[in-house]
C-alpha positions in Angstrom: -17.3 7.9 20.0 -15.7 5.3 17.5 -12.1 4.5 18.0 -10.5 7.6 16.5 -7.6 7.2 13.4 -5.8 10.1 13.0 -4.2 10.7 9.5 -0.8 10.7 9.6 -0.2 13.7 7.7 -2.6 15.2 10.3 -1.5 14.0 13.6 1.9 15.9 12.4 0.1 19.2 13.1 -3.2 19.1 14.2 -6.1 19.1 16.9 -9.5 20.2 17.9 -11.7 21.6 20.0 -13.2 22.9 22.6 -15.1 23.1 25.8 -16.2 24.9 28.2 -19.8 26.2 30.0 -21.6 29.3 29.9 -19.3 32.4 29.1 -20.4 35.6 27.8 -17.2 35.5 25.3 -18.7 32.0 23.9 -21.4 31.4 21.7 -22.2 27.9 22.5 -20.5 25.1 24.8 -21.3 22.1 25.4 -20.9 18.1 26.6 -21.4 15.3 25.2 -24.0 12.9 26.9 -23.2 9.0 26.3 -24.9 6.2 27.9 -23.0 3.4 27.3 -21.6 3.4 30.9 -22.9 1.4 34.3 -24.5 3.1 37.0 -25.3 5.6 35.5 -27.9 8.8 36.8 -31.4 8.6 36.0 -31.8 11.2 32.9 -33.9 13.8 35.1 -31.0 13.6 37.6 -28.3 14.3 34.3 -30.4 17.1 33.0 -30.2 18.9 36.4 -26.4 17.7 36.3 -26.0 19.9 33.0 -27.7 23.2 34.8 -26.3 22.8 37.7 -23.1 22.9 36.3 -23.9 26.0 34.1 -23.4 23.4 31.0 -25.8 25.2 28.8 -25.8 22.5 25.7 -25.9 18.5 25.0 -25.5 16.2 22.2 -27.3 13.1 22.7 -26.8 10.2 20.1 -30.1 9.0 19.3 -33.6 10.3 20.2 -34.8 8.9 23.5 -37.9 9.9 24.8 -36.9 10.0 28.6 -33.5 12.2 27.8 -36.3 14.8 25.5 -38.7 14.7 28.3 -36.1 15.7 31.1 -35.0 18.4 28.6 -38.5 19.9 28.3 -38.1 23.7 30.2 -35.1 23.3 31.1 -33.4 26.0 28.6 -30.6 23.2 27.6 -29.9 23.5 23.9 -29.6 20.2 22.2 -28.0 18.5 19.3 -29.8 15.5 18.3 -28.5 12.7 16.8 -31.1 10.7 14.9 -28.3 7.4 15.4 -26.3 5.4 12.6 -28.4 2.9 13.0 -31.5 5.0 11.2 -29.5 6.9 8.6 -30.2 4.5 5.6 -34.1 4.4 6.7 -34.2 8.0 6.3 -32.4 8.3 3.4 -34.8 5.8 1.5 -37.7 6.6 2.8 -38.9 10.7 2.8 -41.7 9.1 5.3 -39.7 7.8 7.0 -37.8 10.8 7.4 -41.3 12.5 8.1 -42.6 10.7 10.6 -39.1 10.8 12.6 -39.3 14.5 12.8 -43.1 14.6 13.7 -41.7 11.7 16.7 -38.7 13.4 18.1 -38.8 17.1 17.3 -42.0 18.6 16.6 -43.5 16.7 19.6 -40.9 18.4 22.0 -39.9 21.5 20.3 -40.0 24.7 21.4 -40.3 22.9 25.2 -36.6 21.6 24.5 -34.5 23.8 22.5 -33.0 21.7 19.7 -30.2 23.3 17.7 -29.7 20.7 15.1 -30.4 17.3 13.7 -27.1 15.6 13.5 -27.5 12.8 10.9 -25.1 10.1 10.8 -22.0 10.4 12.9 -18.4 9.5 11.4 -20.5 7.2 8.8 -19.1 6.1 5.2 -21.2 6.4 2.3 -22.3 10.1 1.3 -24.5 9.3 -0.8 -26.8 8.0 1.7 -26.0 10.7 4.8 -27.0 13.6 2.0 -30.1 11.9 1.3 -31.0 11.3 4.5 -30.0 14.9 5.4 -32.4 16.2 2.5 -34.9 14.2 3.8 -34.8 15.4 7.5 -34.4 18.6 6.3 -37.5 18.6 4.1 -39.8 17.1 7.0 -38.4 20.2 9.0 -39.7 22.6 6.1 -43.1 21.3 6.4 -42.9 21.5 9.6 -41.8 25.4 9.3 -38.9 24.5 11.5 -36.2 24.6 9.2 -35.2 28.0 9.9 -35.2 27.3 13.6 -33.3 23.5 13.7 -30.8 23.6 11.1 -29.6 19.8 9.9 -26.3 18.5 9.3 -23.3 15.4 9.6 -20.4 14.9 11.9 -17.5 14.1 10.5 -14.6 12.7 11.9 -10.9 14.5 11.4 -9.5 11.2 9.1 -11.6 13.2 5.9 -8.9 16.0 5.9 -5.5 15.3 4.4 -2.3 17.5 3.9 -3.4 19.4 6.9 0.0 20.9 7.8 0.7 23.6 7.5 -3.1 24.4 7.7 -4.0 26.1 4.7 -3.3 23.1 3.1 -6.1 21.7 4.7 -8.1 19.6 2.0 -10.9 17.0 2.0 -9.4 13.5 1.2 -12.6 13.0 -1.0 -14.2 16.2 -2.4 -16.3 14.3 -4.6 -17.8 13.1 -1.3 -18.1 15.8 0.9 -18.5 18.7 -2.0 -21.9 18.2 -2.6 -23.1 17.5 1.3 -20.7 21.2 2.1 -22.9 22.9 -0.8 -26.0 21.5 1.2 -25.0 22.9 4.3 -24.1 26.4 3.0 -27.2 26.3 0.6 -29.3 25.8 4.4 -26.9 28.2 6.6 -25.8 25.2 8.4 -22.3 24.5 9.9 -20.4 21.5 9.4 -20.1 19.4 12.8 -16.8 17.9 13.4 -15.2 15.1 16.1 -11.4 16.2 16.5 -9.1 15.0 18.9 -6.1 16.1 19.9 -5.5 13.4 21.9 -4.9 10.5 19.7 -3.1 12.8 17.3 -0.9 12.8 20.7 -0.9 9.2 21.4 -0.3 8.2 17.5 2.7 10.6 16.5 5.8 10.4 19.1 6.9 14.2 17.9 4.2 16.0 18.8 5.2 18.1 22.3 2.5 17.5 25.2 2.8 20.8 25.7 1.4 21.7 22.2 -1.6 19.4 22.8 -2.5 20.8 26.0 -2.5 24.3 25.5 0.3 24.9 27.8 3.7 26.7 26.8 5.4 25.2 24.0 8.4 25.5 22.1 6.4 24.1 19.1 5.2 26.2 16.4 3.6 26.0 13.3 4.0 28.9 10.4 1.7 29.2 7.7 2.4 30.5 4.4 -0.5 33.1 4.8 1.5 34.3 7.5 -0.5 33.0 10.4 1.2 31.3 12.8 -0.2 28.5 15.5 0.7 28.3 19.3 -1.2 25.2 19.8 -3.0 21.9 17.6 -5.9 22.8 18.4 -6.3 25.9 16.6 -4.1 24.2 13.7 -6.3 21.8 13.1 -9.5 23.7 13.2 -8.3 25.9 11.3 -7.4 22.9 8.6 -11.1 22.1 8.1 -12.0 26.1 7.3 -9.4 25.5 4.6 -10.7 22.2 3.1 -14.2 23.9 3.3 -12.6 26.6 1.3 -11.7 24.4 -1.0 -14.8 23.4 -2.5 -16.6 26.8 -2.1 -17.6 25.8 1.6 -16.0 29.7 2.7 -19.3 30.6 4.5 -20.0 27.1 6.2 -19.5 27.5 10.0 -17.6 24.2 11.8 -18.5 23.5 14.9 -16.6 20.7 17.2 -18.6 18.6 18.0 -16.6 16.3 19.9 -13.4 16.7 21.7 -11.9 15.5 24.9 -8.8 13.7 26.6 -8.8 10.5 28.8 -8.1 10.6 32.7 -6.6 6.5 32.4 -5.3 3.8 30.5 -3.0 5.4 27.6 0.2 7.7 26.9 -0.4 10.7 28.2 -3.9 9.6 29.4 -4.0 11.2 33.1 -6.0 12.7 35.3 -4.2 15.7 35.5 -3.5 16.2 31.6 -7.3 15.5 31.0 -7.9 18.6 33.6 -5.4 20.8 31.9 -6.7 19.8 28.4 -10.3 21.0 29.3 -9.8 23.9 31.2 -7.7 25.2 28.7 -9.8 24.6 26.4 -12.6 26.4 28.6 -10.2 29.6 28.6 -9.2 29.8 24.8 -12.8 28.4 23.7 -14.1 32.3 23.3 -11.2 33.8 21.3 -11.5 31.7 18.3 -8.2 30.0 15.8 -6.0 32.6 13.4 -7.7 32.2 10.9 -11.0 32.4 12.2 -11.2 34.6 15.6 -14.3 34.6 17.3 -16.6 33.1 19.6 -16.5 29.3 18.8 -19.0 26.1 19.5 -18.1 23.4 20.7 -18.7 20.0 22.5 -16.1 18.3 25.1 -16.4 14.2 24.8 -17.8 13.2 27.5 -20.0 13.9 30.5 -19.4 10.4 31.8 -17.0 7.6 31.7 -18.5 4.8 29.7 -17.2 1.3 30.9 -19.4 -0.6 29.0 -17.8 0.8 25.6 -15.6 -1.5 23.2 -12.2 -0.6 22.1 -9.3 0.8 23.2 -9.5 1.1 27.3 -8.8 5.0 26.7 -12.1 5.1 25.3 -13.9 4.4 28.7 -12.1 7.0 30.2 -13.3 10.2 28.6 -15.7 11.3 31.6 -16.1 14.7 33.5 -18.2 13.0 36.6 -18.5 10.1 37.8 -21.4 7.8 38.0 -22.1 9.7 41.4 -22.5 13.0 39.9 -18.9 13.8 41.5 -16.2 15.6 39.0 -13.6 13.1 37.9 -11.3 16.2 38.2 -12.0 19.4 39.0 -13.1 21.9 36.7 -14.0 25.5 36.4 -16.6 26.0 33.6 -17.5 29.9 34.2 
């Protein structure tokens, strides 16, 4: 997770997603698994952190070979990052691109269930992430896999302007992101997106708590299509199904793929607020946003406090456990 900037047009009226574990009412949930944190649990010890908790998915940020072992049986689905740091190999090179799939997924899958090749996460210049995601998703066609592990971006919420009220929602550079939506729709694969509600919170004094958190509200937002939003989470999801609209994206699926709120060290940064934030989101996680009711997917930020992180000292403090395996807060994820 980068330091997030939060358009100001969006921070007026927005937020994200969603977390929770296995419900029958939700299609997918998940955590986020970062490493860049002391102390931390061996990855065999995390894996059985994830079951035991009934977490049922994972992103990881880059393929490691201990993480895809420990995942191998364990009926954890998993959304695979191939890291920034490899996005412009694979976008030059189709071997490249080849010989990472051969590596990371068809050595380990069906024994761990991956969902999706993420490629590139909140990186600038398109032209490269499409050409890398043509090229991953190529490799996975030779493979016969790409009807199994579908291959896509994550994006962070800064591409969306006039976001409020949300079917205003519009990508601040369709240019860019037209073509890599049409490739995702073209391969029936969703867009992935990191929103957070939090520094919309932190960045934009008039935005109620309340709103943020899920909790009662006088806050509303009405839209001109005659929907109307009881929290920023579902106004800003729904903000990114109308900027997909917008350049013919209508069928593309988004699923957050990062979302959280910190427990220390910022406004509204508590231990209790970060509770109410994600078991709230747990709870709404199955109904879906106005515009788009239904099951959704999504991925909390982050299974672990990362003290080792740069940035803002909010961004260490993002965990659900400890380095002990103990909760940070306590949660109910049934």
């Amino acid at each position: 997770m980068a330091k997030r900037g939060v358009a100001p047009v969006l921070a007026a009226a927005l937020v994200v997603t969603a977390f929770a574990a296995t419900a029958t009412s939700v299609r997918a949930i998940g955590v986020c698994y970062g490493v860049i944190g002391s102390g931390l649990p061996s990855k065999s010890d995390v894996v059985q952190l994830y079951k035991s908790n009934g977490i049922a998915n994972m992103r990881f940020y880059f393929a490691d070979q201990e993480v895809l072992n420990a995942l191998r049986g364990s009926g954890i689905s998993l959304a695979l990052d191939v890291g920034n740091d490899k996005v412009g190999d694979l976008a030059n090179d189709p071997a490249a691109a080849a010989s990472w799939v051969k590596d990371n997924v068809q050595a380990y899958y069906p024994d761990v269930s991956i969902r999706y090749v993420v490629v590139g996460n909140e990186v600038d210049g398109a032209a490269s992430v499409l050409q890398a995601m043509k090229n991953v998703h190529d490799a996975l066609t030779s493979a016969n896999l790409a009807g199994s592990i579908k291959v896509s971006t994550a994006v962070k919420m800064d591409a969306i302007i006039n976001s409020s009220p949300p079917s205003n929602g519009a990508f601040k550079d369709p240019s860019v992101m037209s073509p890599i939506v049409q490739f995702l729709a073209g391969n029936g694969a969703p867009l992935l997106a990191n929103v957070y509600p939090y520094f919309a919170y932190k960045d934009n004094q008039n935005i109620d708590l309340n709103y943020a958190l899920f909790e009662p509200s006088s806050t509303t937002v009405g839209d001109p299509n005659g929907l109307t939003y009881t929290n920023l989470f579902d106004a800003m999801v729904d903000a990114v199904h109308a900027a997909l609209d917008k350049v013919g994206g209508g069928g593309v699926d988004v699923v957050v793929s990062e979302s959280g709120w910190p427990s220390a060290d910022g406004r509204g940064a508590t231990v209790d607020n970060a509770r109410t934030y994600n078991q709230n989101l747990i709870n709404h996680a199955g109904k879906g946003t106005p515009r788009k009711p239904g099951p959704m997917e999504v991925y909390v930020f982050a299974m672990f406090n990362e003290d080792n992180k740069d940035g803002d000292p909010t961004e260490k403090k993002f965990g659900l456990f400890n380095p002990d395996k103990t909760p940070v807060y306590p949660i109910n994820f049934a």
